[in-house]
PyMOL Python script that loads the backbone (N, CA, C, O; Angstrom):
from pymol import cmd

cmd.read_pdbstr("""\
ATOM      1  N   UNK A   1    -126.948  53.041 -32.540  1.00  0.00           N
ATOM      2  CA  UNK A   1    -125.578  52.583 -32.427  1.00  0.00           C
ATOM      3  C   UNK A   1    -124.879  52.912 -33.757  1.00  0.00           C
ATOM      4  O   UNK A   1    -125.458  52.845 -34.841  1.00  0.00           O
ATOM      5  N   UNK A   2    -123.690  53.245 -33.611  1.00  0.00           N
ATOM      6  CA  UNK A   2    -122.825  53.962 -34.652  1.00  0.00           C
ATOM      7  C   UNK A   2    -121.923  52.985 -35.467  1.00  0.00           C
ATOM      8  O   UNK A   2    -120.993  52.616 -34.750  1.00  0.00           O
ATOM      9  N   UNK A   3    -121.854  52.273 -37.084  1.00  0.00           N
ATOM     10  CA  UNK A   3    -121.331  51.455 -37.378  1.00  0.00           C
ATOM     11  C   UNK A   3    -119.913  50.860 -36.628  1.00  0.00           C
ATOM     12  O   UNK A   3    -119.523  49.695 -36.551  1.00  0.00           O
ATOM     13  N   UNK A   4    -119.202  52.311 -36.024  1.00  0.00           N
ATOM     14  CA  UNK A   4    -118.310  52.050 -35.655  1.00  0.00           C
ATOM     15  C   UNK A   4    -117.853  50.931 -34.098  1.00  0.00           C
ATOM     16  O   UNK A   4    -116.933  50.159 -33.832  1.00  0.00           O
ATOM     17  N   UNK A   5    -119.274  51.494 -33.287  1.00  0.00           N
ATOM     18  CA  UNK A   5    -119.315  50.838 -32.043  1.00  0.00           C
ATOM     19  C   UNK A   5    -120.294  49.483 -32.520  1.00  0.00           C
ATOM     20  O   UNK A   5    -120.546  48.814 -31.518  1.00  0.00           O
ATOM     21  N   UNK A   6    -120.840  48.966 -33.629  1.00  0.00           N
ATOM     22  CA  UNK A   6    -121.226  48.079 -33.999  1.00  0.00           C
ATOM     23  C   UNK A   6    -119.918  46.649 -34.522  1.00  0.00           C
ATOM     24  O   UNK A   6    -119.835  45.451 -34.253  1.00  0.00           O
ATOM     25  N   UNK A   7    -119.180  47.507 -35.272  1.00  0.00           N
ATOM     26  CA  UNK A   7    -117.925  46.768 -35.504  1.00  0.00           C
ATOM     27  C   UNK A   7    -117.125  46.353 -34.176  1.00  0.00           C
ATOM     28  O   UNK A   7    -116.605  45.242 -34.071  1.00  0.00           O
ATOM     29  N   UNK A   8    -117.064  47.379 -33.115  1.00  0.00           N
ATOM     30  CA  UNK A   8    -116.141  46.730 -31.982  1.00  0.00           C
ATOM     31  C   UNK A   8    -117.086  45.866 -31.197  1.00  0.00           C
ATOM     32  O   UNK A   8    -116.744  44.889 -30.532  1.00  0.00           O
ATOM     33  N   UNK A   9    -118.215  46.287 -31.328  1.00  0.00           N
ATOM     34  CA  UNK A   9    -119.547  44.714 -30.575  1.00  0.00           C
ATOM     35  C   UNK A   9    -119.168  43.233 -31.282  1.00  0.00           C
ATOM     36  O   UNK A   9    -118.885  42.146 -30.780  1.00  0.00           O
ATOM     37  N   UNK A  10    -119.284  43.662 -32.600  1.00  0.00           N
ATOM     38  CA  UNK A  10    -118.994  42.168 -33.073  1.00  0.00           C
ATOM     39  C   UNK A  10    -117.214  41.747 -32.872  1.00  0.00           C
ATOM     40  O   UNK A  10    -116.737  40.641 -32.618  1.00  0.00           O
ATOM     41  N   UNK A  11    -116.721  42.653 -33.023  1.00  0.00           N
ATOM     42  CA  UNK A  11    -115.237  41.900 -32.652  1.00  0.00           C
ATOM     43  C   UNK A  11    -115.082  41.164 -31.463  1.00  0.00           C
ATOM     44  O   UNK A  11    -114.568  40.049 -31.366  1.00  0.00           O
ATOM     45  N   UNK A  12    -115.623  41.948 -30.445  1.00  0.00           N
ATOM     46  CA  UNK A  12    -115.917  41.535 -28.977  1.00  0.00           C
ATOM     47  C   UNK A  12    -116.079  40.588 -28.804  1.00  0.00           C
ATOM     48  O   UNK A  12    -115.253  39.682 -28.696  1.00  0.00           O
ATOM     49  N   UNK A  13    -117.193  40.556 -28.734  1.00  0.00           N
ATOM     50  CA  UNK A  13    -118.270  39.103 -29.309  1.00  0.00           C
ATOM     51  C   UNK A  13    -117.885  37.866 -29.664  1.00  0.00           C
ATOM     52  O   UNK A  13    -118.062  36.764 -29.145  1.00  0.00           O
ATOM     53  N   UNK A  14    -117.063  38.399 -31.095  1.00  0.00           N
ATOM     54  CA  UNK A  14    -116.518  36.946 -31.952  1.00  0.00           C
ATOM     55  C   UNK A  14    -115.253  37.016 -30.666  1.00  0.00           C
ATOM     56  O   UNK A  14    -114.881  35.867 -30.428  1.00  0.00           O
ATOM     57  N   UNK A  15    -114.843  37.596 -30.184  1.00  0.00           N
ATOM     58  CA  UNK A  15    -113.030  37.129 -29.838  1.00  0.00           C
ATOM     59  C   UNK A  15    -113.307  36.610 -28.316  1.00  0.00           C
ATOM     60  O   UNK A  15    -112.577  35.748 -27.827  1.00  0.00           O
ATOM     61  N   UNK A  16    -114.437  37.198 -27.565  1.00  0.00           N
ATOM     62  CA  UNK A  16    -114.803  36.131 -26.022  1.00  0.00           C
ATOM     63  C   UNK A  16    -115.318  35.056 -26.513  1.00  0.00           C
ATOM     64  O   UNK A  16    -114.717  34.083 -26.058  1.00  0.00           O
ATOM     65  N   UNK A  17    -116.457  34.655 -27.492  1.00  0.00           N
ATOM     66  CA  UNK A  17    -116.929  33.553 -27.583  1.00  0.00           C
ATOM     67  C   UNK A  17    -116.633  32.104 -28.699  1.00  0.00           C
ATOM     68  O   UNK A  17    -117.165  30.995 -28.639  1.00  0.00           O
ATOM     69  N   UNK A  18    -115.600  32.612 -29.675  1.00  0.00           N
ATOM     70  CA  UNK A  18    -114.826  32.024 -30.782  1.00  0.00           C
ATOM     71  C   UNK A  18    -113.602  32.355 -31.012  1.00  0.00           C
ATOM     72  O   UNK A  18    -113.314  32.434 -32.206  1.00  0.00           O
ATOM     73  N   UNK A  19    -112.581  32.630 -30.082  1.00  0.00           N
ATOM     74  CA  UNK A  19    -111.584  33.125 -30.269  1.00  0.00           C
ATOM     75  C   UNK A  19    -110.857  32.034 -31.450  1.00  0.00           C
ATOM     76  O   UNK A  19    -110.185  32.610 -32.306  1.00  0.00           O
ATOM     77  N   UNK A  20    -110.877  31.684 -31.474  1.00  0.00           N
ATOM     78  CA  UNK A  20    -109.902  30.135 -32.514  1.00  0.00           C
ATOM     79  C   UNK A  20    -110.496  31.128 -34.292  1.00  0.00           C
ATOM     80  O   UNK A  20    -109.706  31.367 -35.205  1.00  0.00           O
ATOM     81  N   UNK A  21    -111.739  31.441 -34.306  1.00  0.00           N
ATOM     82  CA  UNK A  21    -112.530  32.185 -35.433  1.00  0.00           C
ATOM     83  C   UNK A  21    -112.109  33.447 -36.185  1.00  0.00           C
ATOM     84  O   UNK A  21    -112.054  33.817 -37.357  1.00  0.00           O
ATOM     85  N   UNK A  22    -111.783  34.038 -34.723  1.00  0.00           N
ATOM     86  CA  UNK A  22    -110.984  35.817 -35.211  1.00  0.00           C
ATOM     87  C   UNK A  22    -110.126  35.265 -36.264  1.00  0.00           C
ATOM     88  O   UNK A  22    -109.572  34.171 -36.375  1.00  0.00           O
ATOM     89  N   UNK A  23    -110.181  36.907 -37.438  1.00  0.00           N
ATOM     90  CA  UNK A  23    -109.097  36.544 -38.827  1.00  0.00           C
ATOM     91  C   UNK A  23    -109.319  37.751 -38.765  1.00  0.00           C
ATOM     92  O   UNK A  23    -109.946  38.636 -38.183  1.00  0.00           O
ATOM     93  N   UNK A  24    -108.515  37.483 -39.653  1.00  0.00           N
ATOM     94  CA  UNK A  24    -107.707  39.329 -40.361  1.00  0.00           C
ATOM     95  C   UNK A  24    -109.270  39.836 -41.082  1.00  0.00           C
ATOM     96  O   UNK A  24    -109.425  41.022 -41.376  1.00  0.00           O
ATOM     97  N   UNK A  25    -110.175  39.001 -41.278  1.00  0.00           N
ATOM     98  CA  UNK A  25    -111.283  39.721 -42.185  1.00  0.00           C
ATOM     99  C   UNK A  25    -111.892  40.682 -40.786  1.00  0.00           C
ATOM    100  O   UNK A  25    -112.124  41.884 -40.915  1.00  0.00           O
ATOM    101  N   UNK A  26    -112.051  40.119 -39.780  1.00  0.00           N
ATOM    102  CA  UNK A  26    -112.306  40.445 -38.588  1.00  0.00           C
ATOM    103  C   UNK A  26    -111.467  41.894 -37.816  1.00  0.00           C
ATOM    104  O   UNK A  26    -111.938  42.640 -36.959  1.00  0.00           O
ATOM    105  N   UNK A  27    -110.432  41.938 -38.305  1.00  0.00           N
ATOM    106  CA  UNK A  27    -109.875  43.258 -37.866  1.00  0.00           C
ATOM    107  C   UNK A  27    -109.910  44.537 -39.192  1.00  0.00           C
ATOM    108  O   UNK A  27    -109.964  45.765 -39.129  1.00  0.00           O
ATOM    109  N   UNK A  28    -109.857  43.642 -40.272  1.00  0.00           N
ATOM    110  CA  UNK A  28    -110.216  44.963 -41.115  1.00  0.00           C
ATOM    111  C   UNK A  28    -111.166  45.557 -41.226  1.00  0.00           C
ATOM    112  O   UNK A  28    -111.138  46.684 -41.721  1.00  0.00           O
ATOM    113  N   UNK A  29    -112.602  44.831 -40.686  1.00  0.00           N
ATOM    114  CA  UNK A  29    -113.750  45.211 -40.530  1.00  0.00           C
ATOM    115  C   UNK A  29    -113.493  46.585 -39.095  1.00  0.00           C
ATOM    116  O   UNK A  29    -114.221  47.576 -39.034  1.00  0.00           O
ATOM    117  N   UNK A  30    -112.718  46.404 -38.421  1.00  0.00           N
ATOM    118  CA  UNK A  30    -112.395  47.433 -37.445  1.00  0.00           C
ATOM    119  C   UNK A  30    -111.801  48.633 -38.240  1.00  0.00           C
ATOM    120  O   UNK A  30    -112.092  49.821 -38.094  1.00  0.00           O
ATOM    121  N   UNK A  31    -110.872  48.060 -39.146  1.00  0.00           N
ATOM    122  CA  UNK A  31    -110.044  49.063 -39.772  1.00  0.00           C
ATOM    123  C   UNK A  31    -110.840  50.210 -40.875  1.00  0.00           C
ATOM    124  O   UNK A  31    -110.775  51.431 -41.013  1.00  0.00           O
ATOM    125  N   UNK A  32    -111.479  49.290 -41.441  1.00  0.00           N
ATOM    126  CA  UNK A  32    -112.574  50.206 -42.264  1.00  0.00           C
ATOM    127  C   UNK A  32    -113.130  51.176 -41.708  1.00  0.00           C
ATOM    128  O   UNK A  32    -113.039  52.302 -42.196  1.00  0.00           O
ATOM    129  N   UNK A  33    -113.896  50.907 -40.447  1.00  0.00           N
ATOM    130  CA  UNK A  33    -114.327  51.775 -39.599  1.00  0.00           C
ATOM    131  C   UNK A  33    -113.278  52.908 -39.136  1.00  0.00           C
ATOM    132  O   UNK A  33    -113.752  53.939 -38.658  1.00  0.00           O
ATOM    133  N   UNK A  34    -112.304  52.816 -39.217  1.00  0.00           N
ATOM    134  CA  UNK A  34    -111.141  53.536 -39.065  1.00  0.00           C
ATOM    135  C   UNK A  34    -110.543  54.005 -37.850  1.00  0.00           C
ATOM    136  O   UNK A  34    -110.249  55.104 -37.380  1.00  0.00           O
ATOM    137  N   UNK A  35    -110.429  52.332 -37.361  1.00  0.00           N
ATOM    138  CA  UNK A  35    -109.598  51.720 -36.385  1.00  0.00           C
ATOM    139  C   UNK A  35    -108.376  51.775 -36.956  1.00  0.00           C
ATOM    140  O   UNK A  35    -108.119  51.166 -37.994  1.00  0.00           O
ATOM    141  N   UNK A  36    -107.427  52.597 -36.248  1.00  0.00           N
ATOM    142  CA  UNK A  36    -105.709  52.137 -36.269  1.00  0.00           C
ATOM    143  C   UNK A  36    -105.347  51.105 -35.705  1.00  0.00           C
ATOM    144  O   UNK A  36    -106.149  50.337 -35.174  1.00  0.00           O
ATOM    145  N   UNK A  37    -103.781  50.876 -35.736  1.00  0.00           N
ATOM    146  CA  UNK A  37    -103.507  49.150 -35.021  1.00  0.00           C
ATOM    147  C   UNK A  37    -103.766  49.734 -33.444  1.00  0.00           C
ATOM    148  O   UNK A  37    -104.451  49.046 -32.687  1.00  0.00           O
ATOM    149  N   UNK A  38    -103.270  50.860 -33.034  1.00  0.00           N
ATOM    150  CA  UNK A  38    -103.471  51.422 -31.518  1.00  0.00           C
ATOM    151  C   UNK A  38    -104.914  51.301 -30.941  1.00  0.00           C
ATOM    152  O   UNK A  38    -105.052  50.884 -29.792  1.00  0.00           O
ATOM    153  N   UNK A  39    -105.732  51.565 -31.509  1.00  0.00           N
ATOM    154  CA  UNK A  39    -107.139  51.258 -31.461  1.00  0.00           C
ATOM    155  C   UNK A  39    -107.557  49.876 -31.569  1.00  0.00           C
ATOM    156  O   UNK A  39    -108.427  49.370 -30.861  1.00  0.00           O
ATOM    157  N   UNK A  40    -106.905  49.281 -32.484  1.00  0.00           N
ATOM    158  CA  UNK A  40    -107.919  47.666 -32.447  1.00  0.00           C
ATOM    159  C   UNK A  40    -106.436  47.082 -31.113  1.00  0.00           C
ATOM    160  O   UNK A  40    -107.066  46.206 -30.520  1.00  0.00           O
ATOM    161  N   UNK A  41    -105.690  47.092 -30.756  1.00  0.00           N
ATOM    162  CA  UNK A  41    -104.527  46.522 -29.988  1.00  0.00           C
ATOM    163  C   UNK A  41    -105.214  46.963 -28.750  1.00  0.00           C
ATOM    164  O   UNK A  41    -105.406  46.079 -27.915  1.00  0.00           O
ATOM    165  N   UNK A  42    -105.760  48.573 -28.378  1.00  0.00           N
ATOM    166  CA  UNK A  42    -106.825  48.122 -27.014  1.00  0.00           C
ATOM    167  C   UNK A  42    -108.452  47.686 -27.078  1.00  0.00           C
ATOM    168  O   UNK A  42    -109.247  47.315 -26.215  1.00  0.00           O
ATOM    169  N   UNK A  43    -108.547  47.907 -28.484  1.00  0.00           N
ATOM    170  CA  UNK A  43    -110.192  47.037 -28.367  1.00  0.00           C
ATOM    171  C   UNK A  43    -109.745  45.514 -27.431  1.00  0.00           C
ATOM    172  O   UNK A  43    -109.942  45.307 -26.234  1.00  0.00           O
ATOM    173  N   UNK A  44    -109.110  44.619 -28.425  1.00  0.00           N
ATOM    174  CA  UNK A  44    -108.714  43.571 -27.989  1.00  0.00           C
ATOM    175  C   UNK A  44    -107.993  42.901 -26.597  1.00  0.00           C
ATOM    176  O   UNK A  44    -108.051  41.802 -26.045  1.00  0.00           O
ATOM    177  N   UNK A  45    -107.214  44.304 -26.318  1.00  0.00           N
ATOM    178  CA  UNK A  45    -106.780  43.935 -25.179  1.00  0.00           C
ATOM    179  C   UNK A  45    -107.715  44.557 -23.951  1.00  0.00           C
ATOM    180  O   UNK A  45    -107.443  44.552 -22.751  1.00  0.00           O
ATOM    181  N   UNK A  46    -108.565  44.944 -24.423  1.00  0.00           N
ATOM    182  CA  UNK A  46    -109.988  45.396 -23.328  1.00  0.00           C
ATOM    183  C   UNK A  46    -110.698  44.044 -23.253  1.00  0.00           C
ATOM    184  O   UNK A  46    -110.996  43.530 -22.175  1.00  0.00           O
ATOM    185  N   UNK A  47    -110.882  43.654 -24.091  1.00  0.00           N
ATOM    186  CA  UNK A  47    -111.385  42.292 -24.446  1.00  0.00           C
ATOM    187  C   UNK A  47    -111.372  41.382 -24.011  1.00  0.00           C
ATOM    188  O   UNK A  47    -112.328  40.647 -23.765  1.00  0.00           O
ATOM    189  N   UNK A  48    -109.585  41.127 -23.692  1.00  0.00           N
ATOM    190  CA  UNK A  48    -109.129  39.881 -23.286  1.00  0.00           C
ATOM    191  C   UNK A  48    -109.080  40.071 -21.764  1.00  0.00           C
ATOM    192  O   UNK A  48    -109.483  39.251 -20.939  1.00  0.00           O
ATOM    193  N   UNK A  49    -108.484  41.369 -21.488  1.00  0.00           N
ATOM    194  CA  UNK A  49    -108.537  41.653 -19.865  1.00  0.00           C
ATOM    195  C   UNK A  49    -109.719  41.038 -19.187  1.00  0.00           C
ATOM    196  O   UNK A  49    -109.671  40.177 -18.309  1.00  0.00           O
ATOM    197  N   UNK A  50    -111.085  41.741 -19.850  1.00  0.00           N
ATOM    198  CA  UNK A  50    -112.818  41.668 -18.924  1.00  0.00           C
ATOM    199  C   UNK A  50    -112.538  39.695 -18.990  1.00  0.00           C
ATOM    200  O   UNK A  50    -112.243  38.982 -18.030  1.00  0.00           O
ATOM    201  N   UNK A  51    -112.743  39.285 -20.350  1.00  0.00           N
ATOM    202  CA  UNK A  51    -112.796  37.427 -20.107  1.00  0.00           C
ATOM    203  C   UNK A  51    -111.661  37.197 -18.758  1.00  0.00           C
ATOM    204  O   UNK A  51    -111.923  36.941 -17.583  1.00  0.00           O
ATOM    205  N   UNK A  52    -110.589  37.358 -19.297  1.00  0.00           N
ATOM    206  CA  UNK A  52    -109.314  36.662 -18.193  1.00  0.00           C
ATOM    207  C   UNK A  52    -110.366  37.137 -16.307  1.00  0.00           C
ATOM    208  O   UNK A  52    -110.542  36.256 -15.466  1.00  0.00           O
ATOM    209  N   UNK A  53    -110.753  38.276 -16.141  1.00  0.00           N
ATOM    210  CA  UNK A  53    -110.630  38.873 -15.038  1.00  0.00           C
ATOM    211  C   UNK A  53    -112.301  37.841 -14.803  1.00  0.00           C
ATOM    212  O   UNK A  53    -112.430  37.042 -13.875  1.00  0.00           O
ATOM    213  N   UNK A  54    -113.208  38.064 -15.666  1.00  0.00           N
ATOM    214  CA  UNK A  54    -114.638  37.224 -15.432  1.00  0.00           C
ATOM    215  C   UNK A  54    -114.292  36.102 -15.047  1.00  0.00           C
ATOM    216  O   UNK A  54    -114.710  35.794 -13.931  1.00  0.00           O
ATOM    217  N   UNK A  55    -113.150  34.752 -16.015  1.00  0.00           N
ATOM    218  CA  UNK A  55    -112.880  33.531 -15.524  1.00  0.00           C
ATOM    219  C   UNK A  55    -112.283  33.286 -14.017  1.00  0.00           C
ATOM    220  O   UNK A  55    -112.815  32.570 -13.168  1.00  0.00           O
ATOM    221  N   UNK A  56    -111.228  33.930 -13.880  1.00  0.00           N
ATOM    222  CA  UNK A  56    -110.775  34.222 -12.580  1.00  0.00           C
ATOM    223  C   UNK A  56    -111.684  34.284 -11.753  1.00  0.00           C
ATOM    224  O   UNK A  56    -111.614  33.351 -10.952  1.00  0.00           O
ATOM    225  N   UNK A  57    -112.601  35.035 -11.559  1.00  0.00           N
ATOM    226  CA  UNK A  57    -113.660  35.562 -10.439  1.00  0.00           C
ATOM    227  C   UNK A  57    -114.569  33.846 -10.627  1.00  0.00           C
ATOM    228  O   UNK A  57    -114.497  33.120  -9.635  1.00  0.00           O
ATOM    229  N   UNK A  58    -115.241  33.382 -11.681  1.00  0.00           N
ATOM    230  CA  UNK A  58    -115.300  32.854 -11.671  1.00  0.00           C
ATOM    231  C   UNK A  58    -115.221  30.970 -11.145  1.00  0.00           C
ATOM    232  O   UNK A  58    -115.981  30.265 -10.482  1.00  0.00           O
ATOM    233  N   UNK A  59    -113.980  30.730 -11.806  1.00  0.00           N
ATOM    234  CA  UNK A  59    -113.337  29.617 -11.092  1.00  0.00           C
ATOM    235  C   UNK A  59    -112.708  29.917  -9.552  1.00  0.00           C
ATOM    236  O   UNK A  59    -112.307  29.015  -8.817  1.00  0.00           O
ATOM    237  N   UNK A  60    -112.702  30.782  -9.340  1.00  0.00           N
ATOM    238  CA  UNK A  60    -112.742  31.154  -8.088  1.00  0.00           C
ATOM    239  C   UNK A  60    -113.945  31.197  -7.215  1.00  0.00           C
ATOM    240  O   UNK A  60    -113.771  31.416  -6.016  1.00  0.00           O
ATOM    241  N   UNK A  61    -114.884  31.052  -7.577  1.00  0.00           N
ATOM    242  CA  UNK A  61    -116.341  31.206  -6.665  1.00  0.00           C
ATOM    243  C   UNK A  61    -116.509  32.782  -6.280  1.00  0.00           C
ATOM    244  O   UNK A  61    -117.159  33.105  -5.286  1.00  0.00           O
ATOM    245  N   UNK A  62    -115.998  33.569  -6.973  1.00  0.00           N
ATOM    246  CA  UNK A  62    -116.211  34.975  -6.519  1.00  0.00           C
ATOM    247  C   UNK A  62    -117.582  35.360  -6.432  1.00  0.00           C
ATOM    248  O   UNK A  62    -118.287  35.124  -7.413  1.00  0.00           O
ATOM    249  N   UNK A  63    -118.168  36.003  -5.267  1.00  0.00           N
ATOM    250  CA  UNK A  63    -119.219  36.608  -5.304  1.00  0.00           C
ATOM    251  C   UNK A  63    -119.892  37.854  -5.143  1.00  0.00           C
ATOM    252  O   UNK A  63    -120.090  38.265  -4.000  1.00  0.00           O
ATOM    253  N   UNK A  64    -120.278  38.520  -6.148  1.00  0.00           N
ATOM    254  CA  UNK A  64    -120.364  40.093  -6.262  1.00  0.00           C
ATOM    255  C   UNK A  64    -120.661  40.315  -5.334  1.00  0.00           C
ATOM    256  O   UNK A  64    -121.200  39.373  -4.753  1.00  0.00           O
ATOM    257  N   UNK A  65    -120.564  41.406  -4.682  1.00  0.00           N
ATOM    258  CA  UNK A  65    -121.264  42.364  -4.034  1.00  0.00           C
ATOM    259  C   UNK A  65    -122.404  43.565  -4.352  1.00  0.00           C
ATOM    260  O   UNK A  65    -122.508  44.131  -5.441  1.00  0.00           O
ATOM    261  N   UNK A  66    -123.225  43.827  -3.183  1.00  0.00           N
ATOM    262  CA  UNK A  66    -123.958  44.766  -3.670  1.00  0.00           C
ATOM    263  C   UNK A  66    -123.888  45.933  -3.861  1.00  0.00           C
ATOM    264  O   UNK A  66    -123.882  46.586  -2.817  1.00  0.00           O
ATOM    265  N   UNK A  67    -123.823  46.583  -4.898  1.00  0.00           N
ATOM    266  CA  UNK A  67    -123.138  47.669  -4.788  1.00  0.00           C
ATOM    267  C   UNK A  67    -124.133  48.981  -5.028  1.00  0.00           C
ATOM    268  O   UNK A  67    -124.577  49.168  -6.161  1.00  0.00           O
ATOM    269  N   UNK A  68    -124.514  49.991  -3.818  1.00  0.00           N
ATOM    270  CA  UNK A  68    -125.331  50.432  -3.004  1.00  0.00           C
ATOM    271  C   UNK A  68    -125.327  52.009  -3.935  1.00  0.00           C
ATOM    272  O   UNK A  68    -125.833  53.023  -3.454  1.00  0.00           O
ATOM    273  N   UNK A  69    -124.763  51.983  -5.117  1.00  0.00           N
ATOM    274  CA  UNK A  69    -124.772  52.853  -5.823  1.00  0.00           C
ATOM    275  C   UNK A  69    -125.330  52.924  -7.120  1.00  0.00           C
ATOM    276  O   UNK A  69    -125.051  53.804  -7.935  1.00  0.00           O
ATOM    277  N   UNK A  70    -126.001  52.130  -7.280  1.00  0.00           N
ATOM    278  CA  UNK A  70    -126.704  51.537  -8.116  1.00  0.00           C
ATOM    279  C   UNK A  70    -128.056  50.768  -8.178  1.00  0.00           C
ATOM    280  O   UNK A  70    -128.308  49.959  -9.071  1.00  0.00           O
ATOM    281  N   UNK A  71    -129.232  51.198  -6.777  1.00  0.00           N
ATOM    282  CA  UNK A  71    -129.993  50.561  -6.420  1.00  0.00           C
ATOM    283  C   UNK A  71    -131.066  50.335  -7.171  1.00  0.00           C
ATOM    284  O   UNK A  71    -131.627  49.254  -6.990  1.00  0.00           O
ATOM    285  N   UNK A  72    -131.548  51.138  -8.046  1.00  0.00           N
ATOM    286  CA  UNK A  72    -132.250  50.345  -9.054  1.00  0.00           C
ATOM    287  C   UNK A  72    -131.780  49.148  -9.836  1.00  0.00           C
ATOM    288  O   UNK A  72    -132.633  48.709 -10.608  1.00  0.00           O
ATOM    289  N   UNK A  73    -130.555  48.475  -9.820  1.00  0.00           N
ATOM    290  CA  UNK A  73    -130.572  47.105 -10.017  1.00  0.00           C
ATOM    291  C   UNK A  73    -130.949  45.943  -9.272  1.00  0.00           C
ATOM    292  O   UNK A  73    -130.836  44.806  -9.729  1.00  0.00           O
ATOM    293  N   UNK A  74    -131.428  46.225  -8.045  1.00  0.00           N
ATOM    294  CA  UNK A  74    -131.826  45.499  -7.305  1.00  0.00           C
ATOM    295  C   UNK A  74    -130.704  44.526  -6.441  1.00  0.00           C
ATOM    296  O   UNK A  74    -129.501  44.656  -6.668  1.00  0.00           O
ATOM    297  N   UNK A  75    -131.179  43.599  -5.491  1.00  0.00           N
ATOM    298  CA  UNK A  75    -130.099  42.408  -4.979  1.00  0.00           C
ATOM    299  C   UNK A  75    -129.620  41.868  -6.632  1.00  0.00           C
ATOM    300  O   UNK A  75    -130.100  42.014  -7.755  1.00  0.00           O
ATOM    301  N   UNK A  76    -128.302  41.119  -6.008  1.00  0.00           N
ATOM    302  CA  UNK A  76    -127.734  40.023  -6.938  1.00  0.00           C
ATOM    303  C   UNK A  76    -128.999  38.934  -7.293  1.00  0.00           C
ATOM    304  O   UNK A  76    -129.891  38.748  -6.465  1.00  0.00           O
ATOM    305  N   UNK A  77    -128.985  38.348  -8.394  1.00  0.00           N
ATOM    306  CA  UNK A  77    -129.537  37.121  -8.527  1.00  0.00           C
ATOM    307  C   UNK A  77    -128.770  35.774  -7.326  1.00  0.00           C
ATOM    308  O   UNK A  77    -127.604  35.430  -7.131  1.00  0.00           O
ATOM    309  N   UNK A  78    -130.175  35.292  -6.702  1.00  0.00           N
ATOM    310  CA  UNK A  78    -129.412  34.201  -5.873  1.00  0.00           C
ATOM    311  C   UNK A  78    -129.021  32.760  -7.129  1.00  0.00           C
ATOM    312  O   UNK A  78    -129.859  32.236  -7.864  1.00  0.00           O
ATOM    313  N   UNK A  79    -127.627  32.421  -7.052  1.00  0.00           N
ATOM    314  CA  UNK A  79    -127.265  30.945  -7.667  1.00  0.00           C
ATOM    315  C   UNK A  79    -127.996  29.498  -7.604  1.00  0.00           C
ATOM    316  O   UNK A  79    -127.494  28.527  -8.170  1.00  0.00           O
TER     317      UNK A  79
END
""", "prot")
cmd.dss("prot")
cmd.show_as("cartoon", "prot")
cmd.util.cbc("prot")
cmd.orient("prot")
């Protein structure tokens, strides 16, 4: 893994599971890597989309489907 896709793991990371945490030390660590604002503005908003769209499905009782293109993953886990 490439420092660079290491830096957008941990941004990830910190901003689904501590969002209140994210700081500016947190995006310059993107920037170093040599993330522009266009670049960290869709890291983040990739980010926020997958959570918003997971909770939704979620609190909704959504239930995957099997998707028959991918059969070495096997059935869904039963709940």
């Amino acid at each position: 893994m490439t420092p660079a896709d290491r830096a957008i793991l941990d941004y990830a990371q910190k901003l689904t599971l501590s969002p209140k945490d994210v700081a500016e030390a947190d995006v310059e660590a993107l920037r170093v890597q040599g993330f522009d604002d266009r670049a960290i503005h869709d890291i983040c908003a990739v980010t926020a989309y997958f959570a918003f769209v997971n909770r939704m499905a979620d609190g909704l009782g959504v239930e995957l489907e099997d998707d028959e293109r991918f059969p070495e993953r096997g059935p869904p886990e039963d709940k």
